[in-house]
C-alpha positions, 0 to 999 in steps of 0.5 A: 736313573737317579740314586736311591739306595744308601748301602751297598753289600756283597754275599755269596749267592749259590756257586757265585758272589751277589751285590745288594742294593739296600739288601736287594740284588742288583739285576742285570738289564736282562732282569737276572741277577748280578752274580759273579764268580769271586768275592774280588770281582763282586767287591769292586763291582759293589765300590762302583756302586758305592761311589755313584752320585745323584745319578748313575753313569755307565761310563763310570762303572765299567766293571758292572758293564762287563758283568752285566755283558757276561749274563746278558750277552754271553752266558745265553750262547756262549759258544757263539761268543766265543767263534766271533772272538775266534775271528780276530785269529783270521787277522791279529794287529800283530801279523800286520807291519809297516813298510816304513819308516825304519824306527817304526817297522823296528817298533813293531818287530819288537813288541809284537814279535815277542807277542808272537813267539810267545804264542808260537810257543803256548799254542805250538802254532804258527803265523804270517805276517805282512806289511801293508793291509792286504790280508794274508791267511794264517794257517788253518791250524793256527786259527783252530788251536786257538778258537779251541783255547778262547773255546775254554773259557767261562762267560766272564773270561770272554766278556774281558777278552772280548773287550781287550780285543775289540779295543786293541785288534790282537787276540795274542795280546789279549790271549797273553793277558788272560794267561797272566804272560803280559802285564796290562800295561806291555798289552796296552803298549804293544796294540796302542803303538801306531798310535802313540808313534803317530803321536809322538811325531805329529805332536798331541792332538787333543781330539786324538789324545782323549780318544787314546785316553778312552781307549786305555781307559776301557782297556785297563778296566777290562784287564781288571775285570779278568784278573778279578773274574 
């Protein structure tokens, strides 16, 4: 789609806040109206508006995307969204080590241990860890505390957090995240370490590096979306 607007606006529209194209509202694909709940939220979806050239891409709008995601996809059954989320509980990236070598199982031990005991304390839950792939079940209370906490979020929260954990593979980090316990960046580093190690020991691989890159990418831009939603 080419451009064909020239200005961009922001007002408040009934509980929410509406981005304008030539005084127009933005609609979603699902042709509803973009309305989002903070004023912050809707001034930086309207800046990627703002800043699109001759056509528009998605892929630079990553906040638009999100919004759209959370009228289209979430709001319509939200508590559907929610259990598919829940799952990640079943098999958190955090629960899953290495054997070896030693620098990365101490890696590992470090950064999502301290993921861990920070949601053994908030959830006042438990988890069982393993290394290898081989799936060990968590305890069933573990699993229901927390679809009971990603059960009382708002559609916008789920969109952010369905992202952060689609792209990482930890609901805690992502959990931790959203309850502002991490910052982006510790998120990032604690579900991006294999691949950063598998990096710094094989040397830059540009294939890999631009893939990484994306992902991070697309994993900031979803930490923004919740700390604007």
């Amino acid at each position: 789609m080419k451009r064909f607007w020239k200005d961009v606006s922001v007002e408040r529209a009934g509980e929410g806040w509406a981005i304008l194209l030539d005084s127009k509202p933005v609609k979603t694909p699902a042709r509803t109206a973009l309305a989002v709940p903070s004023q912050a939220l809707a001034d930086a979806i309207a800046a990627e508006w703002r800043t699109v050239g001759e056509t528009i891409d998605p892929r630079s709008m990553p906040l638009t995307g999100l919004a759209n995601a959370a009228i289209d996809r979430v709001a319509p059954d939200k508590s559907a969204f929610s259990r598919h989320i829940a799952r990640y509980a079943e098999a958190d990236l955090a629960c899953y080590r290495v054997d070896g070598p030693d620098a990365l199982v101490a890696r590992q031990m470090e950064s999502w241990d301290a993921l861990l005991g920070w949601a053994r304390r908030r959830f006042d839950v438990d988890f069982a860890t393993t290394a290898g792939l081989i799936h060990v079940q968590q305890p069933t209370a573990t699993v229901e505390r927390l679809t009971d906490a990603i059960g009382m979020l708002n559609s916008f929260e789920l969109a952010g957090l369905s992202q952060l954990v689609t792209i990482g593979g930890s609901l805690i980090a992502a959990l931790a995240l959203q309850e502002e316990a991490i910052s982006a960046q510790a998120a990032w580093d604690a579900v991006s370490l294999d691949e950063r190690w598998q990096l710094e020991q094989w040397g830059a691989d540009g294939e890999a590096q631009v893939v990484l890159e994306s992902r991070r990418s697309d994993f900031f831009a979803a930490a923004r979306f919740l700390e604007l939603a």
